[in-house]
C-alpha positions in Angstrom: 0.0 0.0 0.0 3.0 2.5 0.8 4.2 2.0 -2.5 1.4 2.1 -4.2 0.8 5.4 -2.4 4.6 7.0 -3.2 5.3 5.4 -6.9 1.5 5.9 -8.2 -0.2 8.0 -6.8 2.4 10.1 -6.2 2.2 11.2 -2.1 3.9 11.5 0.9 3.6 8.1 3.0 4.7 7.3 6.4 8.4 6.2 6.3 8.2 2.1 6.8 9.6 1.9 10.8 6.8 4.6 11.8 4.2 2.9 9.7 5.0 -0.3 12.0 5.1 1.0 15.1 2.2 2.6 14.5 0.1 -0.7 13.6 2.0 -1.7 16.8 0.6 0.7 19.2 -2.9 0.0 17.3 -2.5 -3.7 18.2 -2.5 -4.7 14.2 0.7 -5.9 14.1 2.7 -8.6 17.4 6.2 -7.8 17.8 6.6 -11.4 18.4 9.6 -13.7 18.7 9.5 -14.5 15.7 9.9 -11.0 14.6 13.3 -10.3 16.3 14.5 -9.3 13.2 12.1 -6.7 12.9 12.8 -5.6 17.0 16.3 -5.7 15.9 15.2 -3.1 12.4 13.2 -0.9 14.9 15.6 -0.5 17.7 18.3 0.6 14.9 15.8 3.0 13.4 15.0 4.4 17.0 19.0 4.7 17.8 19.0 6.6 14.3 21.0 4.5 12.2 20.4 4.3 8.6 19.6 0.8 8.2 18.3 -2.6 9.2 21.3 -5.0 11.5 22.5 -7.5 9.6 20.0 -10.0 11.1 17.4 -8.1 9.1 19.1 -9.4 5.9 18.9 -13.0 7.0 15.4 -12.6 6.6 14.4 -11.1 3.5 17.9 -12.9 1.7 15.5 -15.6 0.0 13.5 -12.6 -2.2 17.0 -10.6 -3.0 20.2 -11.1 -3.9 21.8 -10.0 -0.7 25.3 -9.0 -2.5 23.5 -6.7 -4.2 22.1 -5.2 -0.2 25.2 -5.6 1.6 28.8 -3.9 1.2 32.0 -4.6 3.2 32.2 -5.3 6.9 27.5 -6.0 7.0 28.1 -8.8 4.1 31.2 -10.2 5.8 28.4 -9.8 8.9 25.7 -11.4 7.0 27.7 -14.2 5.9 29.4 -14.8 9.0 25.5 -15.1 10.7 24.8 -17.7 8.6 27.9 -19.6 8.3 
């Protein structure tokens, strides 16, 4: 929907950690265990850094190339994570 939003119709949407926490406080959306990766993209977003950890990767690496996400010392990270 965010995209849709930005890329068609041309708005302003809610940047995607805010959009989260949002549905979080609204009780749409269970920061669960098995959503430590997005814990983990929330508490860097809150600490105002620029982007997701590393674990965050893990995740989403079966929809993306992760070479193509990663550089450096987070894909030596990355790789390292998953052995």
């Amino acid at each position: 929907m965010q995209i849709e939003e930005a890329f068609f119709n041309d708005r302003d949407v809610t940047p995607y950690p805010e959009y989260i926490k949002a549905l979080h406080r609204s009780n749409q959306f269970e920061l669960s265990d098995a959503r430590q990766h997005t814990k983990e993209y929330l508490q860097n977003y809150n600490s105002g850094s620029a982007g997701p950890p590393v674990h965050y990767y893990h995740k989403v690496s079966k929809k993306d190339k992760i070479d193509n996400l990663l550089r450096g010392k987070d894909l030596e990270k990355f790789k390292a994570i998953i052995g």
